[in-house]
N, C-alpha and C positions, 0 to 999 in steps of 0.2 A: 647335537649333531647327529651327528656322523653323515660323513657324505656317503654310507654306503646304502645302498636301494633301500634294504632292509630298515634301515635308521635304528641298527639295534650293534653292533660294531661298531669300532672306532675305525675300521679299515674297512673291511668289505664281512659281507654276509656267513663267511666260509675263513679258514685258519689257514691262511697264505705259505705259513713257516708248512702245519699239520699236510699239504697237497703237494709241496712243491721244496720241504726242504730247504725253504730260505727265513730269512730272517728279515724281518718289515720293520726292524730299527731305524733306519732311515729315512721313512718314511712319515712323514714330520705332517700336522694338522697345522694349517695358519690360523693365526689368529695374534690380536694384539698381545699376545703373551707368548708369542714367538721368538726362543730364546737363538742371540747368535754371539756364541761366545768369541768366537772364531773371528767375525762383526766382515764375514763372509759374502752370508746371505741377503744383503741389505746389498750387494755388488753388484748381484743380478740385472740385467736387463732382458725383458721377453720380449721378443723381437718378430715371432712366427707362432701364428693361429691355425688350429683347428678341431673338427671334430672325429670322433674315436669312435665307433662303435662296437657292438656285441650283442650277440641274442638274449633278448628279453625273456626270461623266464614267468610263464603264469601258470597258475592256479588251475586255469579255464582249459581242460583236455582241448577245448574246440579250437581255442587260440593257440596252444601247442600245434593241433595239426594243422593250421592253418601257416603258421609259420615254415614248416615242415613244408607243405607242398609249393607255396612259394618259393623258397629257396629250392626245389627238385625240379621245378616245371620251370622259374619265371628266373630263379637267379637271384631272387631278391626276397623281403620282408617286410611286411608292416609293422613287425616284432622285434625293432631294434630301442635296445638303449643306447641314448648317446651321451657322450660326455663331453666337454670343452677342455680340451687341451691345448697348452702355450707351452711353447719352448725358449729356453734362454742362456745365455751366455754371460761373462762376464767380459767386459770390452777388455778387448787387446787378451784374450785369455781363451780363444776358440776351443780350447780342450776341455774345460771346465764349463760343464753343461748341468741343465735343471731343468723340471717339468712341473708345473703349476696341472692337477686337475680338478676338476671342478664337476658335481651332480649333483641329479635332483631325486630324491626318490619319494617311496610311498607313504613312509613315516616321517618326514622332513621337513623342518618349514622353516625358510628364507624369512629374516626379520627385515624390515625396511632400513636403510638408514637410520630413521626417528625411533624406529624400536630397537635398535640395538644398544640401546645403557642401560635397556632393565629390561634386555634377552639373556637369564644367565646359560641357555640352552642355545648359541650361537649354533647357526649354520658353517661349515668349515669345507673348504678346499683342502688340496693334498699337495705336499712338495716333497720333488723326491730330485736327490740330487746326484746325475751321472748319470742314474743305470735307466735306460730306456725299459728294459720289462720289466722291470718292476713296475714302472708307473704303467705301467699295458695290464698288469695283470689288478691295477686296481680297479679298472673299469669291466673285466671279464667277469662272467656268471659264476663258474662252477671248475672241477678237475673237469668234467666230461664236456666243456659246451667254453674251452680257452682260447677261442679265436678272436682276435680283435683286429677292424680292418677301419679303413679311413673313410667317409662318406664324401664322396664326390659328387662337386656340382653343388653344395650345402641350396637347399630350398627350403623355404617355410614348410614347420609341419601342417600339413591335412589332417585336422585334428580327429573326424569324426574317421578316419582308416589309420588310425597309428597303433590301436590295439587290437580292434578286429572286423575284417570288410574282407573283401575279392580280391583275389590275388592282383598283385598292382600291374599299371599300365605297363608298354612292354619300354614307353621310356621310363620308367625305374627300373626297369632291366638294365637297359640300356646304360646306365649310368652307375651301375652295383657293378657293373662286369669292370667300369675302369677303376673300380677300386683297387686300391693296394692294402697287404696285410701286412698289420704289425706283429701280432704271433699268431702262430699258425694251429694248430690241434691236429690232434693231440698234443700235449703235455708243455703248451703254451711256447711254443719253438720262437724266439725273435727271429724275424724276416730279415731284418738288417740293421745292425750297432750303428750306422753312419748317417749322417744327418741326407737324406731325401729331399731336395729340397720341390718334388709333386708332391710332398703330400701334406704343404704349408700354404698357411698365407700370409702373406706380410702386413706388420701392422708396426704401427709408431713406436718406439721402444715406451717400454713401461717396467716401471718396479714392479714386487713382488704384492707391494702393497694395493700401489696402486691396482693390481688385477682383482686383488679379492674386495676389496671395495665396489668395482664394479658390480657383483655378485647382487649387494643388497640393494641396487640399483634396478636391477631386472625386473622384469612385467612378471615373473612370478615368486616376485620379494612380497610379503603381506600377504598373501592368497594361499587358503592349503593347495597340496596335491591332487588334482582332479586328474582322473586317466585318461578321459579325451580333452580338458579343456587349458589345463597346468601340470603339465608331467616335463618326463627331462628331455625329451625332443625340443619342448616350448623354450626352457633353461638353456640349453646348450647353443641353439640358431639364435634366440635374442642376446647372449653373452658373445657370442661368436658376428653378431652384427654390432654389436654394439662396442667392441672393443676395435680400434682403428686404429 
């Protein structure tokens, strides 16, 4: 696993509790060994799709400043990671809410369907039940870079400008500006507890299961991680099209 970028964590790249003082007990890895004592979680129905972003942190100074003057000139980045994110409820229970996320990172590889009985290194989505930032803060980089906002308009990634190219047209300006934030930075502020319903899309109700199944269905299930050709822009728009 690990769905986090790094694919060296069971959560994310960075110590959640170690930045922010919380406790990532809750935050639960699916998989066929997902235990619900409670026989709660199997309740669920996810009802509303989408995708979460956050600035990509790289290696490559060039692609830092690139991202950097993007966001100061144009409003926008070709330096985002993205994650797919479902939201759910359990029918007749509106108050009792959960978040299915799902990513793709660098060290990570998505088994197919056919190879998952003898993947003992399963790829895993994340469920987190209630608390909206926590599940925000599993798709965020760092303490310094905890902003996490919604990609409006979802479009196929433009694979050969998703890590590094020209600051983008002024319609991805255009399009970055109607976004909404989920927490804000510093120090990962939630924008708002209540359910938004801009910043969803609707889809056919689906289990818990049924979504991370989906996962090993994607165009990049069996392929490693290529940064312009299968990275998490590629994951998240095919899992986010692909889920109806």
């Amino acid at each position: 696993m690990s769905n986090s970028r790094s694919g060296v964590s069971h959560l994310r790249d960075y110590n959640i509790k170690e930045l922010y003082d919380e406790d990532c007990a809750d935050v639960l890895m699916v998989d066929k060994h997902l235990l619900d004592p409670r026989g709660v979680i199997s309740k669920y129905k996810f009802t509303h799709k989408s995708i979460w972003c956050a600035e990509l942190i790289q290696s490559n100074p060039i692609s830092n400043l690139l991202s950097f003057v993007g966001r100061t000139v144009a409003g926008t980045s070709n330096l985002e990671h993205w994650a797919f994110v479902a939201r759910g409820t359990i029918p007749g229970m509106d108050d009792m809410v959960a978040y299915f996320v799902a990513q793709f990172g660098g060290d990570d590889y998505i088994p197919t369907v056919e190879e998952l009985p003898n993947n003992p290194k399963n790829f895993h989505a994340l469920f987190i039940e209630g608390d909206k930032r926590m599940a925000a803060l599993q798709v965020c980089s760092t303490k310094e870079r905890s902003a996490v906002w919604v990609k409006p308009g979802v479009v196929e990634p433009n694979a050969p400008r998703l890590i590094l190219g020209p600051v983008p047209a002024l319609v991805d300006a255009a399009s970055t500006a109607l976004a909404t934030d989920i927490l804000t930075h510093p120090g990962g502020k939630l924008k708002s507890r209540g359910f938004v319903p801009k910043n969803w899309t609707t889809m056919r109700a689906k289990s818990l299961k049924e979504l991370n199944d989906e996962m090993f269905k994607s165009r990049s299930a069996g392929k490693s991680y290529d940064l312009t050709n299968n990275n998490c822009q590629h994951f998240a728009y095919d899992l986010f099209k692909r889920v109806v």
